[in-house]
C-alpha positions as a printed NumPy array, in Angstrom:
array([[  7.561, -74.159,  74.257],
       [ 10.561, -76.417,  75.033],
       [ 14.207, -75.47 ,  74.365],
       [ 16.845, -78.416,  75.049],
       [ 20.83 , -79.037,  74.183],
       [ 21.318, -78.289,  70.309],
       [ 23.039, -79.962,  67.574],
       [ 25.906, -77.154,  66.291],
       [ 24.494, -74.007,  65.014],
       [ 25.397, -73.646,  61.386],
       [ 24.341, -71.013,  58.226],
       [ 23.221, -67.754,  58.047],
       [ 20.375, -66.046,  60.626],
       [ 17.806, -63.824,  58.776],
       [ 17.598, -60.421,  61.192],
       [ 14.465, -58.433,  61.039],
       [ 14.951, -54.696,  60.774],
       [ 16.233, -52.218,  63.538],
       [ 13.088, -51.621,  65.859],
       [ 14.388, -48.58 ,  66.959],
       [ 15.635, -47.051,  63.876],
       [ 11.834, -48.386,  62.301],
       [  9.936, -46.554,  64.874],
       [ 11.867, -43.274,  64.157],
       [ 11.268, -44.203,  60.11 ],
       [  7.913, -44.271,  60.337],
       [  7.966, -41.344,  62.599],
       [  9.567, -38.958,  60.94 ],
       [  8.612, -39.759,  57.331],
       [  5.097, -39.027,  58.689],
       [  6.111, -35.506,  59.587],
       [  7.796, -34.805,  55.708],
       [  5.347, -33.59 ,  52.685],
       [  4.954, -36.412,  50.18 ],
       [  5.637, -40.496,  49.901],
       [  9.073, -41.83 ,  51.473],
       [  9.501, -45.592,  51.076],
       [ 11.338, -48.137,  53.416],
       [ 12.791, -51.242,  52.654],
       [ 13.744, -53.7  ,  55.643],
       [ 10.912, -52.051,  58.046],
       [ 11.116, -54.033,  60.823],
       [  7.651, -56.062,  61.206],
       [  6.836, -56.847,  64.815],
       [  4.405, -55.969,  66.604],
       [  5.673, -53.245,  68.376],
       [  6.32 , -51.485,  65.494],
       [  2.99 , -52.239,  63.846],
       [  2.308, -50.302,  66.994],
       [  3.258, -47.081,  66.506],
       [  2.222, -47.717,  62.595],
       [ -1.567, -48.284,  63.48 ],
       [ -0.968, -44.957,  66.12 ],
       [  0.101, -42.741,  63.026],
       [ -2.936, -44.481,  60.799],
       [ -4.993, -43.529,  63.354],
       [ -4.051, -39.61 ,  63.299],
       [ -4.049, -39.354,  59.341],
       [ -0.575, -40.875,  57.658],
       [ -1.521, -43.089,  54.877],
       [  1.588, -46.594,  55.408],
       [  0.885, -49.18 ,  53.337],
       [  2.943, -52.202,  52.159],
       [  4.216, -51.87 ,  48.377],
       [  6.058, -55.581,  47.784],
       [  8.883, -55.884,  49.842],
       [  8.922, -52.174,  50.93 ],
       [  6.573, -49.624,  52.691],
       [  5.613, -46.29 ,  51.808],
       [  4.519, -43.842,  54.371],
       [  2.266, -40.399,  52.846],
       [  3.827, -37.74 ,  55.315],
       [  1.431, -35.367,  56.205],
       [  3.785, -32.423,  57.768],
       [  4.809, -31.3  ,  61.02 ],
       [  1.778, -29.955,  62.501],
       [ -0.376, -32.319,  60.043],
       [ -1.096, -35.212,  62.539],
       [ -5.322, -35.067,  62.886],
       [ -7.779, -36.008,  65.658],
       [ -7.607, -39.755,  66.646],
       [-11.54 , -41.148,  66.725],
       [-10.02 , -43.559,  69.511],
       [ -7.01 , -44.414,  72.27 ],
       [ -3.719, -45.247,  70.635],
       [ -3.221, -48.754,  71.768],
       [  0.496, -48.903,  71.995],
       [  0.524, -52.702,  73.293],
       [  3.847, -53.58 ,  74.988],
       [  5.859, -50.845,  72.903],
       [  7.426, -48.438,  75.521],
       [  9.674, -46.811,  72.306],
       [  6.   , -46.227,  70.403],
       [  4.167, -44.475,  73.641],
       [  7.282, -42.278,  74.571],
       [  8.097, -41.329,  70.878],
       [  4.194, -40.458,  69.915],
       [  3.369, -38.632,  73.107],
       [  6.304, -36.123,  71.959],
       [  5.316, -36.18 ,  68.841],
       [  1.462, -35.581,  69.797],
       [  2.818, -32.545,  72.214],
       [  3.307, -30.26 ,  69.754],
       [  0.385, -31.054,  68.141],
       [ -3.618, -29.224,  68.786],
       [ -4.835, -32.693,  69.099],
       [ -6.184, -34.534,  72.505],
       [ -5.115, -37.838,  72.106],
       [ -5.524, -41.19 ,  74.625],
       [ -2.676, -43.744,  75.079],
       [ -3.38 , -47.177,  76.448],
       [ -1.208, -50.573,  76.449],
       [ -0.982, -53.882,  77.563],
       [ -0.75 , -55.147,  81.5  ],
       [  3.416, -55.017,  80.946],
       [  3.143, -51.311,  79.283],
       [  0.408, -49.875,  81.405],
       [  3.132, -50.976,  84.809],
       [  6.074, -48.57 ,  83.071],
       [  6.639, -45.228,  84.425],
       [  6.473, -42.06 ,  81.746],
       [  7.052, -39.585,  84.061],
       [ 10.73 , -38.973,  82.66 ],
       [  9.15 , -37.962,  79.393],
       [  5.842, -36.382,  81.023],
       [  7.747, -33.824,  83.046],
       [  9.632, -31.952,  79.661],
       [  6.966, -32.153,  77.339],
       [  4.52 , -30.394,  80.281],
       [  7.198, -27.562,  80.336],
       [  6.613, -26.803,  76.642],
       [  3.149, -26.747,  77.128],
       [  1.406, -30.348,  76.669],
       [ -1.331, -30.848,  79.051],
       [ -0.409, -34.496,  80.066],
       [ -3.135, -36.464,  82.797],
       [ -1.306, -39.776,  83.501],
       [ -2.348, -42.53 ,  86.343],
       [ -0.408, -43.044,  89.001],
       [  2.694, -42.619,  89.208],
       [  2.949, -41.596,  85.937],
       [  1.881, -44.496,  83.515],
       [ -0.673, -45.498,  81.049],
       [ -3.889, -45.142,  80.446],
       [ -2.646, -41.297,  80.164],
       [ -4.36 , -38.452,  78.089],
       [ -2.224, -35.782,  76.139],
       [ -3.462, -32.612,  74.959],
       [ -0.989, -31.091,  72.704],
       [ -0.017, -27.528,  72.839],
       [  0.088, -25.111,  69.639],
       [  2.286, -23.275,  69.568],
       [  4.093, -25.116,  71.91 ],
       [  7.178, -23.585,  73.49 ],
       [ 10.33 , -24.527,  72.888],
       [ 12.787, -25.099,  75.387],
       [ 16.184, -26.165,  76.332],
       [ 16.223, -29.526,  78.256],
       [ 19.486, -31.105,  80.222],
       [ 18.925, -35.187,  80.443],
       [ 19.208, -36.239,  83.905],
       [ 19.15 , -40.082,  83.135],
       [ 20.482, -41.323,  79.976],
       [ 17.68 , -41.626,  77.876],
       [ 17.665, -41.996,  73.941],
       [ 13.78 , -42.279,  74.233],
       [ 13.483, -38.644,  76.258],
       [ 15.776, -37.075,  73.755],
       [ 14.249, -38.238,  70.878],
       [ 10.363, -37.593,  72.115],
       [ 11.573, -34.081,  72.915],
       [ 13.444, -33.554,  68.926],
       [ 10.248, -35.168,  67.542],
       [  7.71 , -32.327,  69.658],
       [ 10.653, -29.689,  68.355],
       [  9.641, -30.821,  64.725],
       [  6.586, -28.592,  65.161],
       [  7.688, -25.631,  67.696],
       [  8.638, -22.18 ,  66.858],
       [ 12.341, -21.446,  67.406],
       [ 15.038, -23.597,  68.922],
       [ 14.809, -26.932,  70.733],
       [ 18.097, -27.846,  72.605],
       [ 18.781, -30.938,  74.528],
       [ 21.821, -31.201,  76.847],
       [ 22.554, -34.79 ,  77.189],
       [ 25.702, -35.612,  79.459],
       [ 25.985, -39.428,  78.807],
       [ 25.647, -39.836,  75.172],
       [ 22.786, -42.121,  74.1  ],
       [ 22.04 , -43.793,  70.271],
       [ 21.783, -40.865,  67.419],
       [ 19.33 , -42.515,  65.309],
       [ 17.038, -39.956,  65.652],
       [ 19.93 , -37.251,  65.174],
       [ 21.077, -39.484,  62.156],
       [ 17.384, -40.029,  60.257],
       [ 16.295, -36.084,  60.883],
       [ 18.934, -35.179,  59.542],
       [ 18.412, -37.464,  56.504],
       [ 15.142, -36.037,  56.26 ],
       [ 16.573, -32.475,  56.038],
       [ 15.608, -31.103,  59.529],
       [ 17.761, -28.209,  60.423],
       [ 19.529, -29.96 ,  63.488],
       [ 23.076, -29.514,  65.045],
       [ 25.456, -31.552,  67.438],
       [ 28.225, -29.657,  69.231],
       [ 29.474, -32.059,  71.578],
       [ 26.853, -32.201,  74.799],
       [ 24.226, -29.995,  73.262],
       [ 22.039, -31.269,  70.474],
       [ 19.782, -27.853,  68.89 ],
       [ 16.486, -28.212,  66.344],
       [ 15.121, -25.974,  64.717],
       [ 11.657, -26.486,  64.546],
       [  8.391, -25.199,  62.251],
       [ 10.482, -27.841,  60.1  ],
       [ 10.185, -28.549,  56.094],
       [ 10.852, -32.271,  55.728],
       [ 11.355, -34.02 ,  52.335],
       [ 10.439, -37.227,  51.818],
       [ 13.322, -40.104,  51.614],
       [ 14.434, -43.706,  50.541],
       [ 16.006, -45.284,  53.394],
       [ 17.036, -48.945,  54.129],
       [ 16.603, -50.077,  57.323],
       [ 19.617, -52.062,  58.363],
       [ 19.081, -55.718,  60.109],
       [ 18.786, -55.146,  64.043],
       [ 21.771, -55.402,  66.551],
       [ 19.657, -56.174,  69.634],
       [ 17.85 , -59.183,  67.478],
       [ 21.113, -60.375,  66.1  ],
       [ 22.494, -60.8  ,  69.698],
       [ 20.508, -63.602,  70.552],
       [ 21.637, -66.267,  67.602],
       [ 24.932, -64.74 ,  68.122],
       [ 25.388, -65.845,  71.863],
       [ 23.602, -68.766,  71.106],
       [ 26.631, -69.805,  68.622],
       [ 28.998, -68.979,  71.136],
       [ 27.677, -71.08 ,  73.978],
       [ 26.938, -74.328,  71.631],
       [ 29.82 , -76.169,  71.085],
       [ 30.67 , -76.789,  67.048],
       [ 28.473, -73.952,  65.706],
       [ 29.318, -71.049,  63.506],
       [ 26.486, -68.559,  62.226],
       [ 26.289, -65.381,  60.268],
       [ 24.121, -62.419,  60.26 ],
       [ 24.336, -60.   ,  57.375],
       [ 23.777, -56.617,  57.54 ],
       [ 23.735, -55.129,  60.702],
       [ 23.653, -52.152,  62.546],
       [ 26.489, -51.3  ,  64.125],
       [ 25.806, -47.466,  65.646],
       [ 28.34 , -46.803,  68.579],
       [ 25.256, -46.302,  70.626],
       [ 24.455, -50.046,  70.118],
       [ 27.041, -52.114,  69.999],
       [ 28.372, -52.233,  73.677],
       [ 27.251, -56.129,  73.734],
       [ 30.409, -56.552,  70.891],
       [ 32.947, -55.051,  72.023],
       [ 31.561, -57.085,  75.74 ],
       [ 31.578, -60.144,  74.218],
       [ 35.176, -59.655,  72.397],
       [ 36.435, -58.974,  75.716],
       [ 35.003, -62.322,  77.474],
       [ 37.154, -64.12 ,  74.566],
       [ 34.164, -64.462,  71.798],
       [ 35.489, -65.353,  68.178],
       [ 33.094, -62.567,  67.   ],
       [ 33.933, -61.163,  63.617],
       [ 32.887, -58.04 ,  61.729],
       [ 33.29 , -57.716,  58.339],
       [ 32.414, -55.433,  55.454],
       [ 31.474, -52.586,  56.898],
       [ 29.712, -49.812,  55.166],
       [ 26.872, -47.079,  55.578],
       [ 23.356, -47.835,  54.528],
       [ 20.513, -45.163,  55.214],
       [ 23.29 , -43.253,  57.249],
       [ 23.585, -46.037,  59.748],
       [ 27.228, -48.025,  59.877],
       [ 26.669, -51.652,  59.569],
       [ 28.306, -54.798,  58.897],
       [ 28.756, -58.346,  58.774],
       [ 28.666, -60.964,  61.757],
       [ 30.311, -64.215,  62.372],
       [ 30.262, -65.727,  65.562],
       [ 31.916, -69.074,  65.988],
       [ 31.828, -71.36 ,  69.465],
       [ 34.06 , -69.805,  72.077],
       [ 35.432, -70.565,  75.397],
       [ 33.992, -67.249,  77.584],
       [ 35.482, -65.431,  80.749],
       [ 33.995, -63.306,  83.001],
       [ 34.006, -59.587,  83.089],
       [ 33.714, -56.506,  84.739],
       [ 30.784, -54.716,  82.952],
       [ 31.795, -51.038,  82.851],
       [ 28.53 , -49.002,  83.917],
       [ 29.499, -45.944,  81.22 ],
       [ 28.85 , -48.956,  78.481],
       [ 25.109, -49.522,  79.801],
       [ 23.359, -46.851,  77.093],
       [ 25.26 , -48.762,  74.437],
       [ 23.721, -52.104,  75.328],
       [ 20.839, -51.425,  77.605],
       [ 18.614, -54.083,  75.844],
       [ 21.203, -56.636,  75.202],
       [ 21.766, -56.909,  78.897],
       [ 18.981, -60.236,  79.426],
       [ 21.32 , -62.092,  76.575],
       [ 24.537, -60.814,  78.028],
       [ 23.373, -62.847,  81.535],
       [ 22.947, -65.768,  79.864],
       [ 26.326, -65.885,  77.853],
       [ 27.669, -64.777,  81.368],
       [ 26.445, -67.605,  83.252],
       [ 27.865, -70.021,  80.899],
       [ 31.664, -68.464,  80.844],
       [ 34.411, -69.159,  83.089],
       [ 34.42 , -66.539,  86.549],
       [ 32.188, -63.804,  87.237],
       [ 30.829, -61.31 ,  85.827],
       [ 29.831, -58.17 ,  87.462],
       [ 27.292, -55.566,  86.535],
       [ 26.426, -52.136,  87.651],
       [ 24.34 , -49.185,  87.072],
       [ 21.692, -51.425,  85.69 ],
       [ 18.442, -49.394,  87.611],
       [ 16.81 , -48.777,  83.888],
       [ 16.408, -52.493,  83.896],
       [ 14.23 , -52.533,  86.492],
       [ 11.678, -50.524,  84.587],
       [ 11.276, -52.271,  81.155],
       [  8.958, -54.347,  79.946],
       [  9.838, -56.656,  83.225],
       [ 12.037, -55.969,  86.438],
       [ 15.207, -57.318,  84.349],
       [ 17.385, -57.943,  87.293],
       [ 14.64 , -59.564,  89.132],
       [ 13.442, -61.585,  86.406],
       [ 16.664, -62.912,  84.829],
       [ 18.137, -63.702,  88.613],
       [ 14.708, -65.376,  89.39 ],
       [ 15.244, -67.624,  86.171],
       [ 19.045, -68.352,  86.135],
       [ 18.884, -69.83 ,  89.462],
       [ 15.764, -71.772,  88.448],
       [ 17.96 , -73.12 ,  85.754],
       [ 21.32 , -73.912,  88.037],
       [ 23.343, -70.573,  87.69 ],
       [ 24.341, -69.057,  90.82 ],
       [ 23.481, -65.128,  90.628],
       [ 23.634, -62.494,  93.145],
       [ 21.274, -59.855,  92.552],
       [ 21.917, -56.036,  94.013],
       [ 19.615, -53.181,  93.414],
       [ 21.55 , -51.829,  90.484],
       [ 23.117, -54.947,  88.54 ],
       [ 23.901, -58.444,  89.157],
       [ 27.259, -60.531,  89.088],
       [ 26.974, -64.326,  87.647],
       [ 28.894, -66.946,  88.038],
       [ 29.463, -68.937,  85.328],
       [ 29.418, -72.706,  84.519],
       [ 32.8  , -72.734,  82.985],
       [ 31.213, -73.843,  79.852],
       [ 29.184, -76.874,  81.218],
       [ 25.636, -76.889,  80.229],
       [ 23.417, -75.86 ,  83.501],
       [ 20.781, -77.704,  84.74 ],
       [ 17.777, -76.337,  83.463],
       [ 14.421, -78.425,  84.103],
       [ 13.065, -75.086,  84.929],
       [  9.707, -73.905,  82.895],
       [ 10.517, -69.534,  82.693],
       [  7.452, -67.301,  82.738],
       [  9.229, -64.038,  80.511],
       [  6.581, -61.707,  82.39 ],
       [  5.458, -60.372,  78.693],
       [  8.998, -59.955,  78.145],
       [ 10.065, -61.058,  75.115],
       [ 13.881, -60.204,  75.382],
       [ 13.29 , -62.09 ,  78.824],
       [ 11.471, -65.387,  76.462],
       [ 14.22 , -64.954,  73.886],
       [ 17.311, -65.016,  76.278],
       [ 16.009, -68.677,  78.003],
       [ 14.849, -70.183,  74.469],
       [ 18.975, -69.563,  74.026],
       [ 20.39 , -70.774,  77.42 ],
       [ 18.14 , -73.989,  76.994],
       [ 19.983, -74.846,  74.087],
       [ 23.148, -75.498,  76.216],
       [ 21.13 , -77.172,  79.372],
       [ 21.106, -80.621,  80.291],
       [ 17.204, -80.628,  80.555],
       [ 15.034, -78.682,  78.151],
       [ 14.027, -75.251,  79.754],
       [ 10.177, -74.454,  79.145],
       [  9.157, -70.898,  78.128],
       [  5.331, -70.293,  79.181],
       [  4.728, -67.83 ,  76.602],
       [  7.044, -67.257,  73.508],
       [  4.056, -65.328,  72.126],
       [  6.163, -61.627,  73.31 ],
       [  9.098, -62.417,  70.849],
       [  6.751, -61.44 ,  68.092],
       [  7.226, -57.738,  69.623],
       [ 10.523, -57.938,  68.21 ],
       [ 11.519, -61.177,  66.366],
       [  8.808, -62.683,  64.564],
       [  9.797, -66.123,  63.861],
       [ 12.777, -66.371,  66.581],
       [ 12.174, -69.832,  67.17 ],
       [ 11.546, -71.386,  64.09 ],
       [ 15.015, -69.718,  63.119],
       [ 16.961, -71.163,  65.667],
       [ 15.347, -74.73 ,  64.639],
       [ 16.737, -74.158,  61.015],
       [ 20.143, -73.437,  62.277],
       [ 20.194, -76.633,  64.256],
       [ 19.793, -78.866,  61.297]])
């Protein structure tokens, strides 16, 4: 699919629901007695992932109009999958479900795509072994992988050594259904939505500064929640009305968690006219509404302590960096290299393809930018099943002087169903 230089961006961008904060929805309404319903579930196909994985193991989700409805069958209520849990290309689904599976006295398979199946688990193998999952992975610690789940399992007291909202919340999700206390020490701090929705759901769960303790054998009640519209998602219509000149766009809705929105408060600082407006609380997340209107950018010094607050955004972020005026320099990016494509590698690869200059190190990059001139481009991008990676070029073509080819734009269903279509409608 072909991406070339756009009229102005104008009008509003329709944001599907928080992925991350969906997962954890489904999740954890699954683990309360009774029906909770969710309006703005997010509805790509890595969520549908770790919806089919719950099916699979008993929880009745169904669509009801514009909402869901998930029938939680209790911590300790997940039953014997017939079959593997195909996870796809969702790394959030397989790390989330194998903690929730470890406390759990079920034996349960997890598979995934070529781009899954390459990702290392071991981060999230190595605790949940301690509190008693049996966990047989293939080497060097990735998918196809079998989990037997221990019950009782123990619990146990777990200091993060990487950043890691993933770990944390896979070990709170096994603590749902373990005797005593579950604590997790985490250093860096990392996104709360899991802290944020079991609470909502009336775990017992505490945060005193670094230590976060559950108390598990939990009694949840079923909920209403509203999912809000997805910062990661919004990003990408967001740069792209920054970089093409004449355009002004909204988004309504959004999440705005200090744990996601490093990517702001980075763009604010390269000189974005990026406005928030009207913000509020809905289903105990803060949100708000975007405007982003064309801007002259600069380049930046990426501070590596903001890297949990915008770890997916990053693959956007390089593009709006490539097109501001200077350099911008990142570091403590290693994480990147172990998503659903080597980031660094990938984004460097395609950048230059396109006329960027980039140097690549082993833990970030630093771009140097066009000064607002449209690049190149001319370059066809293969996104490695990466659809952040098929995303980011679909928006840096729209500011080339030749139309940049995606092979596939088949992976931004994953996360943005519809992404291209959308940015069509905001170019008329």
């Amino acid at each position: 699919m072909q991406f070339s230089a756009s009229a102005p961006l104008r009008g509003e961008a329709r944001i599907p629901g928080d992925k991350s904060i969906s997962h954890r929805a489904l999740l954890i309404a699954a683990m309360a007695r009774g029906r909770s319903r969710i309006a703005g579930l997010s509805e790509g196909a890595d969520v549908g992932s770790t919806a089919a994985a719950l099916r699979a193991m008993g929880v009745r989700i169904e669509r009801d109009g514009d909402d869901w409805t998930v029938d939680g069958v209790g911590a300790g209520g997940l039953l014997q999958p017939e079959a593997a849990l195909d996870l796809g290309n969702s790394g959030t689904s397989a790390r989330l479900l194998m903690g929730l599976v470890a406390s759990h006295p079920i034996v349960a398979t997890f598979t995934g795509d070529a781009s899954l199946s390459a990702r290392p688990m071991g981060r999230v193998i190595r605790p949940l072994s301690r509190l008693g999952a049996d966990i047989a992975a293939s080497p060097g610690g990735r998918l196809p992988l079998l989990i037997r789940g221990a019950c009782p399992a123990v619990p146990l007291e777990h200091r993060m050594e990487v950043a890691s909202a993933q770990v944390k919340s896979a070990l709170l999700l096994a603590g749902l259904n373990t005797p005593g206390l579950t604590t997790v020490i985490e250093p860096v701090p990392t996104r709360d939505h899991s802290e944020r929705m079991l609470k909502a759901f009336g775990a017992e769960i505490a945060v005193e500064g670094e230590r976060i303790g559950l108390r598990g054998e939990a009694e949840l009640k079923p909920s209403e929640l509203d999912v809000p519209g997805d910062p990661s998602a919004a990003a990408f219509p967001l740069v792209a009305a920054l970089l093409v000149r004449g355009s002004e766009i909204r988004t309504a809705n959004i999440g705005v968690n200090p744990g996601r929105a490093g990517l702001f408060e980075v763009l604010r600082e390269m000189g974005a006219d990026l406005e928030l407006s009207n913000r509020r609380e809905t289903g105990g997340e803060p949100t708000a509404d975007l405007a982003a209107r064309a801007s002259p950018l600069r380049g930046v010094d990426v501070p590596p302590g903001l890297a949990p607050a915008m770890i997916d955004e990053f693959p956007i972020l390089f593009v709006a960096a490539a097109f501001a005026q200077g350099t911008t320099r990142t570091r403590g990016l290693g994480e990147l290299r172990v998503k659903e494509s080597d980031r660094l590698a990938v984004m460097a690869e395609g950048l230059r393809a396109i006329g960027a200059r980039v140097e690549e190190a082993e833990d970030g990059l630093a771009i140097h930018g066009s000064g607002g001139e449209p690049l190149a481009g001319g370059a066809t991008i293969d996104p490695r099943l990466d659809h952040r990676i098929a995303m980011a070029f679909a928006v840096a073509g729209l500011h080339c002087r030749r139309p940049v080819t995606i092979a596939d734009m088949a992976p931004a269903d994953t996360s943005f169903p519809g992404f291209a279509a959308m940015l069509e409608s905001l170019a008329r």
